[in-house]
Backbone bond lengths (Angstrom), bond angles and torsions (degrees), N, CA, C in turn:
res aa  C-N    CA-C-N  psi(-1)  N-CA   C-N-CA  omega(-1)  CA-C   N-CA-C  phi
1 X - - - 1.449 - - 1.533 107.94 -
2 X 1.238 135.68 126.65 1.421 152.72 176.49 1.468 109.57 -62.39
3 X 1.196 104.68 108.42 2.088 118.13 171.01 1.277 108.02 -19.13
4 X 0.917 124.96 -48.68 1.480 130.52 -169.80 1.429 116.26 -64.67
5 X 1.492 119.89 -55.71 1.203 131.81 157.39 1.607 118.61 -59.75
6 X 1.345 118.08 -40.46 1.739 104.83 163.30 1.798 115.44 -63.62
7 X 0.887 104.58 -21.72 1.792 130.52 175.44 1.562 89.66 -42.16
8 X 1.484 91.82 -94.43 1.817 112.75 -164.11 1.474 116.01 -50.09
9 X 1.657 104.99 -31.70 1.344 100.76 170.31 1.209 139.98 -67.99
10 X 1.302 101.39 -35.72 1.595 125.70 168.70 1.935 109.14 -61.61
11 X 1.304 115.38 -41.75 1.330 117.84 168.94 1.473 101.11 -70.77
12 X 1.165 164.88 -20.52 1.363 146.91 -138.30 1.400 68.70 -132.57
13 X 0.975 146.05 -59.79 1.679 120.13 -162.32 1.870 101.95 -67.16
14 X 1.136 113.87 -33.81 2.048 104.48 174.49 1.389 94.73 -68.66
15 X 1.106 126.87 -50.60 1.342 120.06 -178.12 2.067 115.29 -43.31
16 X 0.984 80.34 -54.09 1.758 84.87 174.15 1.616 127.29 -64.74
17 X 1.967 105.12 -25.83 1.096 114.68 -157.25 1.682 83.87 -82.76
18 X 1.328 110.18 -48.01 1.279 120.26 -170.49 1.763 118.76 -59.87
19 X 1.460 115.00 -15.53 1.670 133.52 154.33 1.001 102.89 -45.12
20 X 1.335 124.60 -76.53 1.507 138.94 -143.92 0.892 101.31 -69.29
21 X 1.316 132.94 -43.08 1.595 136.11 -160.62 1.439 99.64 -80.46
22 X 1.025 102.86 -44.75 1.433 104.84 -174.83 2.026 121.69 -65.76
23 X 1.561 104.25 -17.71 1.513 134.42 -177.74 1.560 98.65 -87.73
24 X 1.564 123.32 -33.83 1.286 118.16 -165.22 1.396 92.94 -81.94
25 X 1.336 113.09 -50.65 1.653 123.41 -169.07 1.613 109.36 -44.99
26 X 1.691 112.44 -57.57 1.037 103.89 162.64 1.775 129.93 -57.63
27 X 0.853 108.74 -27.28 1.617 103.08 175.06 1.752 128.53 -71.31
28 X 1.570 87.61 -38.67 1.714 89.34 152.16 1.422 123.83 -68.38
29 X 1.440 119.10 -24.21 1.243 114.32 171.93 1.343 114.36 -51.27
30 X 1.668 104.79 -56.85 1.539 107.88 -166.67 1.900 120.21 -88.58
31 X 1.254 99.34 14.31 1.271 120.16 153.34 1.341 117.99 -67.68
32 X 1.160 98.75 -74.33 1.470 111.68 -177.48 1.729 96.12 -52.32
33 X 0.879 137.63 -80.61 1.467 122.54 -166.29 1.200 120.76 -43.25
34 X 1.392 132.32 -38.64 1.042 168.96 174.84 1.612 105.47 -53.15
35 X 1.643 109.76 -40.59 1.714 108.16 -178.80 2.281 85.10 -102.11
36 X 1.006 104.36 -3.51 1.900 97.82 176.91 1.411 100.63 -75.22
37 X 1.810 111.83 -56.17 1.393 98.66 158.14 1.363 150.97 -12.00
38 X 1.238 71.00 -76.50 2.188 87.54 -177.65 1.194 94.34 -74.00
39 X 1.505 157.80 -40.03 1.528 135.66 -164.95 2.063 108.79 -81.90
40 X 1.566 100.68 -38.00 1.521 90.63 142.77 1.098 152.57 -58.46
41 X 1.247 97.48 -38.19 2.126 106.98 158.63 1.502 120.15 -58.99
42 X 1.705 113.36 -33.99 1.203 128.83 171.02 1.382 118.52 -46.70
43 X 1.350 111.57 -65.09 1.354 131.45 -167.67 1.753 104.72 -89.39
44 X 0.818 106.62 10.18 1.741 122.18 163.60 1.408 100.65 -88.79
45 X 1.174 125.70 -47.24 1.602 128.62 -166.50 1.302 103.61 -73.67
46 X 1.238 106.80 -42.32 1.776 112.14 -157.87 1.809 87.05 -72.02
47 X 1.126 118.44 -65.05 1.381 107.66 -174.57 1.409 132.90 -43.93
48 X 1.722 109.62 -45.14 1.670 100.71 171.46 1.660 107.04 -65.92
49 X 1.176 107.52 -23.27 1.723 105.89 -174.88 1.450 110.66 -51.94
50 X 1.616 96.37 -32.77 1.763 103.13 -155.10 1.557 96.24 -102.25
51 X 1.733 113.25 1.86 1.272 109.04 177.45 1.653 107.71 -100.42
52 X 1.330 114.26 10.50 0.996 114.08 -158.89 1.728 141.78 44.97
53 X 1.209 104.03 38.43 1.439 129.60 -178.79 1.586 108.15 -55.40
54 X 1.374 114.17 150.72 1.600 125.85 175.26 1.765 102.41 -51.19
55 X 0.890 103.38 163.73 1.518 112.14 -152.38 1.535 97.64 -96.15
56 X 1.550 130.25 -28.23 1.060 136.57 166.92 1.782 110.65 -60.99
57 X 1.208 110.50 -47.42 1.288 108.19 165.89 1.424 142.88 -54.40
58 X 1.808 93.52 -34.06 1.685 104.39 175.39 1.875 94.84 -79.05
59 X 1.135 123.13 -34.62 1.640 106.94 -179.82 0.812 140.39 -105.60
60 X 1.593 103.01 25.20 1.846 128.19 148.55 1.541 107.89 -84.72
61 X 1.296 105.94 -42.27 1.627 102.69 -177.39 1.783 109.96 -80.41
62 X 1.339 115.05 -31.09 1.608 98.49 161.71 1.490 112.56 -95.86
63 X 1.053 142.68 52.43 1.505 170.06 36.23 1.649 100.04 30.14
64 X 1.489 104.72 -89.73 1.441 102.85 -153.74 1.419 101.58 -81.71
65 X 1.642 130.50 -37.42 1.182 115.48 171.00 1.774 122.58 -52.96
66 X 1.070 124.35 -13.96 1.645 129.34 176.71 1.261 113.76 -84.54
67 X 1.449 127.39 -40.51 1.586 144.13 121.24 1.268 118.12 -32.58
68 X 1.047 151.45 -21.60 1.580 133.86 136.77 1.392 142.01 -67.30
69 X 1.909 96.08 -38.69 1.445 124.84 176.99 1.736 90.45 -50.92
70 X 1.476 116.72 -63.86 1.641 129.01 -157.17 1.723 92.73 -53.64
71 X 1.378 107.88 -61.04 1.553 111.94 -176.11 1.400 109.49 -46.64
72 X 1.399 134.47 -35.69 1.090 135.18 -151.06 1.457 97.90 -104.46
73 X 1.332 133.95 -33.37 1.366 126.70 150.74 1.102 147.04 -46.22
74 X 2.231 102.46 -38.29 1.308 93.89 159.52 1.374 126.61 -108.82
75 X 1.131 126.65 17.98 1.517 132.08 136.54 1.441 118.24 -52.58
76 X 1.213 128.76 -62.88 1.835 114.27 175.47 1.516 100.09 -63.90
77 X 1.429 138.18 -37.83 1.733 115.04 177.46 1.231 112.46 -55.43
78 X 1.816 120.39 -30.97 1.108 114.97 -173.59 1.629 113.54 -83.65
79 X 1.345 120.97 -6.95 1.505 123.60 175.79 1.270 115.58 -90.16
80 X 1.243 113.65 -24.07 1.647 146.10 -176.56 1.796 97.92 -58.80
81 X 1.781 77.41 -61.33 2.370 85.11 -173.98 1.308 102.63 -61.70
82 X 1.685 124.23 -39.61 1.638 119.27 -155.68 1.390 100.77 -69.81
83 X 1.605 102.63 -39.06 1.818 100.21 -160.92 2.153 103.70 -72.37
84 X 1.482 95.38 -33.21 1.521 78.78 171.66 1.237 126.54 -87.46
85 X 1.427 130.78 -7.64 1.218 123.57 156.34 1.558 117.17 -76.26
86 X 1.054 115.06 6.94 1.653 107.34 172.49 1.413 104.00 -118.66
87 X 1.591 135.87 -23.82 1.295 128.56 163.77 1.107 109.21 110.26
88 X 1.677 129.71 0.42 1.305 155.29 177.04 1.882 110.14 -78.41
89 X 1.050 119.20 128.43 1.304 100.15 -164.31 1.861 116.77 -85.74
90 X 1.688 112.29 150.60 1.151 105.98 -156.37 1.361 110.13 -68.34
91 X 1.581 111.39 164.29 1.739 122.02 177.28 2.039 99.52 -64.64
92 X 1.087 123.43 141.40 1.279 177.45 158.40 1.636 92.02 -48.89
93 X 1.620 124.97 53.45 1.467 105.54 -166.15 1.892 77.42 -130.01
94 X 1.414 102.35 148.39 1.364 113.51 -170.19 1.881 81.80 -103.85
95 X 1.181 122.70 128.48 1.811 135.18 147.39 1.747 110.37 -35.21
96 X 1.019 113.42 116.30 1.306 117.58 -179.62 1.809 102.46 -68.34
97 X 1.390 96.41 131.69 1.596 112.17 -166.66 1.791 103.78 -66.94
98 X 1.461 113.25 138.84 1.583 110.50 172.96 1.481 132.33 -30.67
99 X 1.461 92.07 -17.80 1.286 112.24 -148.96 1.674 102.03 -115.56
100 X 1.128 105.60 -9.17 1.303 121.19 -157.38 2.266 95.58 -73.92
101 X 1.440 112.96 22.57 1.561 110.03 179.48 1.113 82.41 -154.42
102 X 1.519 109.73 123.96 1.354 143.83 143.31 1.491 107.30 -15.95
103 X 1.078 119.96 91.51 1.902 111.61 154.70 1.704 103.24 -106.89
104 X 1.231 96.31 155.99 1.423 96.10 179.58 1.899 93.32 -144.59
């Protein structure tokens, strides 16, 4: 095989390695916002709950907080797969606890 061509190849694979990493990084990013979400949506619930809000209101807002929790779960699984398929180590995201939405 000709230097030149082991050359480019060897760059197009850093080139690629250097994608991924850069795809995982972002995905932990939007994890992490993604679980800021849902623990703000969380603590949205708990408060009208504890404000005693119309009841339609508390189960629109644990509505969307259960809809964030889900979003926010599979965003870190999905940062979880990128970072171990690239070898980069995974984001530092704690699973939002069962418990982690206000039911009353």
């Amino acid at each position: 095989m000709p230097e030149e061509l082991r050359h480019q190849q060897g760059r197009l694979a850093r080139i690629c390695q250097a994608r991924m990493e850069m795809e995982a990084e972002t995905a932990a990013a939007a994890a992490c916002e993604r679980q800021e979400e849902a623990v703000a949506a969380s603590s949205k619930v708990a408060a009208v709950c504890e404000a005693d809000a119309p009841a339609t209101e508390q189960a629109e807002l644990t509505t969307k907080a259960e809809s964030a929790a889900a979003k926010a779960k599979a965003t870190r699984e999905q940062a979880i797969e990128s970072a171990e398929n690239t070898g980069v180590e995974a984001p530092d995201l704690e699973p939002l606890a069962g418990d982690a939405l206000h039911r009353r």
